[in-house]
C-alpha positions in Angstrom: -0.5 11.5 -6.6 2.0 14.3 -6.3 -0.5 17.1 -5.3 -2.0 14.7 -2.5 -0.6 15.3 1.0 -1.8 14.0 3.9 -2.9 16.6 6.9 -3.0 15.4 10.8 -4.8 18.3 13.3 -4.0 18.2 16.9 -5.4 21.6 18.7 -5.1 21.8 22.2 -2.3 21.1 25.0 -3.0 17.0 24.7 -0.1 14.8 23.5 -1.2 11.5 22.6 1.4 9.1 22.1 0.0 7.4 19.2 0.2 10.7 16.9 3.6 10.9 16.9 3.5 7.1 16.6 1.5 7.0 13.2 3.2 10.0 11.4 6.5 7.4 11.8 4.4 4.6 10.3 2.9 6.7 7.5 6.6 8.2 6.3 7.8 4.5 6.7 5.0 3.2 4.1 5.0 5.8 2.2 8.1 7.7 1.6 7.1 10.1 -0.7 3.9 11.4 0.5 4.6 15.0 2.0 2.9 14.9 6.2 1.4 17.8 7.7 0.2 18.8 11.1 -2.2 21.7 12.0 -1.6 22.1 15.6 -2.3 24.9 18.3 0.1 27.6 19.7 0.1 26.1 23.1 1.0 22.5 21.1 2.9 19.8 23.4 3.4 18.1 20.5 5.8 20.2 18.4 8.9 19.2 20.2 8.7 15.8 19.1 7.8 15.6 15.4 10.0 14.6 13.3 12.1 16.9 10.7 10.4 16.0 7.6 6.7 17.0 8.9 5.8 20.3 7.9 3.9 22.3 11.1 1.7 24.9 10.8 -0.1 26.8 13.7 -3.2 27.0 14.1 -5.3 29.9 16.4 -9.0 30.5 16.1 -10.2 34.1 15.4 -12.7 35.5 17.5 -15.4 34.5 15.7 -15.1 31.3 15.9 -14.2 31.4 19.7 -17.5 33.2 19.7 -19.1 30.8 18.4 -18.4 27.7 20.6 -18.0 29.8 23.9 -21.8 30.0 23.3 -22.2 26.1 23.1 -22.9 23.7 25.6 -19.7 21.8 25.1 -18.2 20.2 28.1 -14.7 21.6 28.0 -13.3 19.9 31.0 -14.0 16.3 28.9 -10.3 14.9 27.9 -9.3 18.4 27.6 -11.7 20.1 25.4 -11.9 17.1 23.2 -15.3 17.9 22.2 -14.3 21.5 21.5 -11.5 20.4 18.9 -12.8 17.1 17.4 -14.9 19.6 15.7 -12.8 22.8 15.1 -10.0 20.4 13.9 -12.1 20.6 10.9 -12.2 23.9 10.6 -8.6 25.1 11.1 -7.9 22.4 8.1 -8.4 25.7 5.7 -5.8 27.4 7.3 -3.4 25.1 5.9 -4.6 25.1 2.5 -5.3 28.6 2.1 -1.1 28.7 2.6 -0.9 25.8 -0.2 -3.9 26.4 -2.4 -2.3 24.4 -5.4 -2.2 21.5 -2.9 -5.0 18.4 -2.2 -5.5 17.6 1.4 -6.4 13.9 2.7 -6.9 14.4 6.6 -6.4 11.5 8.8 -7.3 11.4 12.2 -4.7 10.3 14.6 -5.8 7.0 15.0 -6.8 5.7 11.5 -4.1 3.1 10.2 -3.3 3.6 6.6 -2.7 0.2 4.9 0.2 -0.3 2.2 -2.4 -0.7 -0.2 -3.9 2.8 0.0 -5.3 3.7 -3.4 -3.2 7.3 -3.2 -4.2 7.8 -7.2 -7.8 7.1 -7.1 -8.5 10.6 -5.0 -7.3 12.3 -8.4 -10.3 11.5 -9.9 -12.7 12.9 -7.0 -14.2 16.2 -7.5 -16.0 16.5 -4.0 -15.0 16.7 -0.4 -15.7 13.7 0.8 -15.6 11.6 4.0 -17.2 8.0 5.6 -21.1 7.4 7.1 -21.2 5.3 9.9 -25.0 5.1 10.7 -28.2 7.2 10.3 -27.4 9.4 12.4 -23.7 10.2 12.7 -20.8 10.5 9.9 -17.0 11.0 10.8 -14.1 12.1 9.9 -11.9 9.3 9.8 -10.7 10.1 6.1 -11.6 13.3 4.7 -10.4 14.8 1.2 -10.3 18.0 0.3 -9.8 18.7 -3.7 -9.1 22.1 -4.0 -8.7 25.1 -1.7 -12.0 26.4 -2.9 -14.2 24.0 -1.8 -12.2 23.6 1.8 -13.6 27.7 2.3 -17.0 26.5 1.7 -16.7 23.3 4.0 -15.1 25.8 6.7 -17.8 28.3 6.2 -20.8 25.5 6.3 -19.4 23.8 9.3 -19.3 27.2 11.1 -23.5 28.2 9.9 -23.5 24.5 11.7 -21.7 25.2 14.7 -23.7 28.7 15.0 -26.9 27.6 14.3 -26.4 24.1 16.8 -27.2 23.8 20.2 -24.6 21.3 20.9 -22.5 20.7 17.7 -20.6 17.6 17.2 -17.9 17.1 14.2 -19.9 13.8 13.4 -23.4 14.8 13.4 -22.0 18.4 11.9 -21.0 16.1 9.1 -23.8 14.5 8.6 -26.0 17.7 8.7 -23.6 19.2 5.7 -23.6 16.0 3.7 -27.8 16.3 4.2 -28.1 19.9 3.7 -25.4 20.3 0.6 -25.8 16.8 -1.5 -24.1 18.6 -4.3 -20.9 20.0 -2.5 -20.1 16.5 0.0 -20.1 13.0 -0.5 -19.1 10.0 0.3 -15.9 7.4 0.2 -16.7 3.6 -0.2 -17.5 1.9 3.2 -19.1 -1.3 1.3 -19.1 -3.4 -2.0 -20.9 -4.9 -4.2 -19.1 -8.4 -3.9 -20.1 -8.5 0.3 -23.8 -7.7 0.5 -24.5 -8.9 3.7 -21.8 -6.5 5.0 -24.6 -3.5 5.5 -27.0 -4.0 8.0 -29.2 -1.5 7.2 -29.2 0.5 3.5 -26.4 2.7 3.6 -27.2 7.0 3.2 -24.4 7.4 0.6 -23.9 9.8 -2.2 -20.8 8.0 -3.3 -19.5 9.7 -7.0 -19.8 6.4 -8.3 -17.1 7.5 -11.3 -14.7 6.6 -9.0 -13.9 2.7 -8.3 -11.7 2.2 -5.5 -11.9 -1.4 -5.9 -12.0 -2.2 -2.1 -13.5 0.2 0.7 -12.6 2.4 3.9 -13.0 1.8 7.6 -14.7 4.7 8.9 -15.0 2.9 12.0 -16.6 -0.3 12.7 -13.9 -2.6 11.1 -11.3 -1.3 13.4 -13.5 -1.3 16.4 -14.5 -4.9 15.8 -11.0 -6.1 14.9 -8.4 -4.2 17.3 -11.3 -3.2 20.0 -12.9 0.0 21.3 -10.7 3.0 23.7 -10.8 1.5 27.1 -11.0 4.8 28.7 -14.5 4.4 27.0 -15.2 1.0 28.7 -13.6 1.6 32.4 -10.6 -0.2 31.2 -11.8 -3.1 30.0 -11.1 -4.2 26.2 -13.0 -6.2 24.0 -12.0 -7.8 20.4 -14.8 -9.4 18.1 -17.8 -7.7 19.8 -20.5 -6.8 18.1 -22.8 -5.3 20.7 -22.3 -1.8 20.0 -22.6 -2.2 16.3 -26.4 -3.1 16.8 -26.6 -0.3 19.4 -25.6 2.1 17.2 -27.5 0.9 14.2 -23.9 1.1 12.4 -23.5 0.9 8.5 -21.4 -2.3 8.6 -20.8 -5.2 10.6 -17.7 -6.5 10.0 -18.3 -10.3 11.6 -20.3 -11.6 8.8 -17.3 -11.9 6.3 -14.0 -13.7 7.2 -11.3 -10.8 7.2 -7.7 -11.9 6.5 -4.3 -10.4 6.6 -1.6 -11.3 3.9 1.8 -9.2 2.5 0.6 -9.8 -1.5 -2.8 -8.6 -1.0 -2.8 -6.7 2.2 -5.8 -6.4 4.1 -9.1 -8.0 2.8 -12.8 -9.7 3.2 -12.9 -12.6 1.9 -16.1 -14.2 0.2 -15.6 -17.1 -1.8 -12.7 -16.2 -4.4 -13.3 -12.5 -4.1 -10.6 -10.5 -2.1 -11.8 -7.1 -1.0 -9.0 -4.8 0.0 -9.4 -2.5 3.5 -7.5 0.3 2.9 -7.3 1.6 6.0 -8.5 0.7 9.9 -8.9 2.9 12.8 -7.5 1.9 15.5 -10.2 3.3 18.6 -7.7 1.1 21.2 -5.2 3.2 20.2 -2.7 0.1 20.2 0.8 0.6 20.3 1.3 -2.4 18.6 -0.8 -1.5 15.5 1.4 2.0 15.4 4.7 0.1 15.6 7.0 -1.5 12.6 5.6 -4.6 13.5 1.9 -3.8 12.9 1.7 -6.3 10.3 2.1 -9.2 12.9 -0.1 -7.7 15.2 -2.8 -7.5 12.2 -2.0 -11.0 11.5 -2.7 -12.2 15.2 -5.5 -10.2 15.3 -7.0 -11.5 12.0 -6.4 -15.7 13.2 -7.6 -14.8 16.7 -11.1 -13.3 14.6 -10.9 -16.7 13.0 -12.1 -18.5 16.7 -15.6 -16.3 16.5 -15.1 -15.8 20.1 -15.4 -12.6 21.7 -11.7 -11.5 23.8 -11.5 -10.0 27.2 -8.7 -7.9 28.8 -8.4 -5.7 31.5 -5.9 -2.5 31.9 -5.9 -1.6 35.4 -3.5 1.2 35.2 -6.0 2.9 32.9 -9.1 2.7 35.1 -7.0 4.3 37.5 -6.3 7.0 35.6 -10.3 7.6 35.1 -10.8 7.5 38.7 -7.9 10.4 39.5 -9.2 12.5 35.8 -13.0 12.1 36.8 -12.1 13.2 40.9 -9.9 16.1 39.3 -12.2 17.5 37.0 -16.0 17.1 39.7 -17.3 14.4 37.5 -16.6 10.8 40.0 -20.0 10.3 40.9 -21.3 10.4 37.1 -18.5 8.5 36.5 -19.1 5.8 38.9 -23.0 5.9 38.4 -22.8 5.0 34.6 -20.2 2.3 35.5 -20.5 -1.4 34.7 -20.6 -2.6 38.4 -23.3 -0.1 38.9 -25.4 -0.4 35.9 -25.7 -4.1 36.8 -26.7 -3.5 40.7 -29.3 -1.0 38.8 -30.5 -4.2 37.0 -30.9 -6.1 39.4 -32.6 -3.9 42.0 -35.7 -3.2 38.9 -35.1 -7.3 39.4 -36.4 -7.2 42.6 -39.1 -5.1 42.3 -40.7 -6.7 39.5 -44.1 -7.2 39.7 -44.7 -10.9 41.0 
């Protein structure tokens, strides 16, 4: 699709390494799709993209600074990561309004796009549209933007979100618009028909059901189940296979209840009997190196037997929980930090225990 291009936003001063990491994997796979990155003024990361990316800068007028300096965001969280998870979304128009003739697919920074990646289907969609992941959240994994027209109205309904929000989040702003505007936003495959007992609960879609992709996306869960979940979310410690926070969260999908396999014909796929259901694309909350890498195919491939064994997989990354303690002292938050921990959660557990009624 030569009107497709594919859009990463990074606002802030943060440089994560696996940014610069994917934008080589993506121009490796696919050669001819043109790269873009939306970044902020005071970007770390501009130094070290590559030649072929095309950067545009990004800064937020004063209405929108207006708007979330009323907010109760917590700014001092991963430096303003709640800030710009959300206004990433919105400075996306300030790239198309430059190429108007132009469709955008953004891709967060950690979402692995597979070689398989149906790049044509989009043609055929006539919405934005993006991925559920449960009841209450949506995210922004994948999102496609047709035409410059309808990336105004996305920017202006996300901002009536953000203004009229206590505490706005990009995934439940998502959700709201998807809710509130059923006939502007819907909703790329995260099932199919061939894996029913994929969904765990019935999925809130309005998928343009026009359009077969022929396989599905990973808006989150298949990633997080296969390659494990940020350890700077779980005090360092990493877990493959789990499925403990899928039934937390109430997700869409659990990935467990199909046999997922890796192979360089068909890329990708759950199997169930003799169907083959592609994944198109997997994000990657561990941030791996290895899955960003020219060998991500044999770390998919390890990853996909070791999922064979039905076992759940422990590791621990010291050097990481270190850098939590010195980020959380920095920034006032250490005894939050250590109060929601693991080691204390279970002392909490044990002291209601005790005092149990005999």
């Amino acid at each position: 699709m030569k009107n497709l291009s594919i859009v990463f936003v990074q606002l802030g001063k943060s440089k994560p390494k696996h940014l610069i990491s994917n934008i080589e994997l993506v121009h490796y796979m696919f050669p001819q799709t043109a790269i873009n990155c939306v970044v902020s003024k005071e970007s770390r990361v501009i130094k070290n993209m590559p030649a072929y990316v095309n950067i545009s800068t990004y800064e937020p007028s004063s209405e929108i600074n207006e708007a979330f300096n009323l907010k109760s965001i917590d700014l001092k969280f991963r430096n303003g990561f709640w800030r710009y998870s959300l206004e990433r979304l919105i400075a996306i128009e300030s790239l198309h309004a430059k190429n108007r003739n132009q469709a955008y697919l953004h891709v967060e920074s950690d979402v692995l796009l597979l070689p398989h990646f149906p790049w044509n289907k989009f043609s055929e969609l006539k919405h934005v549209c993006w991925l559920p992941v449960n009841p209450i959240n949506d995210i922004a994994s994948l999102v496609y933007f047709p035409k410059y027209e309808s990336t105004m109205e996305f920017k202006k309904d996300l901002l009536n979100y953000v203004h009229n929000s206590t505490q706005p989040t990009d995934m439940k702003g998502l959700l709201h618009l998807r809710h509130k505007f059923p006939d502007k936003y819907k909703t790329l495959p995260i099932s199919h028909a061939s894996l029913p007992k994929l969904n765990t609960v019935e999925v809130d879609t309005s998928i343009d059901s026009k359009v077969d992709f022929g396989g599905l996306f990973d808006a989150l869960n298949i990633g997080m189940w296969l390659t494990g979940i940020d350890p700077r979310n779980t005090y360092g410690f990493l877990e493959l296979f789990a499925t403990k926070k899928i039934v937390i969260d109430n997700s869409y999908i659990d990935p467990s209840v199909y046999t997922i396999k890796f192979s360089k014909e068909n890329g990708l796929y759950f199997e169930n009997g003799n169907e083959k259901i592609s994944i198109y694309n997997l994000h990657i909350h561990s941030k791996s190196p290895r899955l960003f890498s020219k060998n991500w195919s044999k770390e998919i491939t390890d990853l996909t037997l070791l999922s064979h064994k039905n076992k759940i997989q422990r590791d621990f990354y010291p050097k990481i929980l270190a850098r939590l303690f010195l980020d959380n002292i920095k920034n006032g938050t250490f005894l939050e930090f250590l109060y929601n921990s693991p080691t204390m959660f279970h002392l909490r557990r044990f002291k209601t225990y005790l005092n149990r009624p005999q």
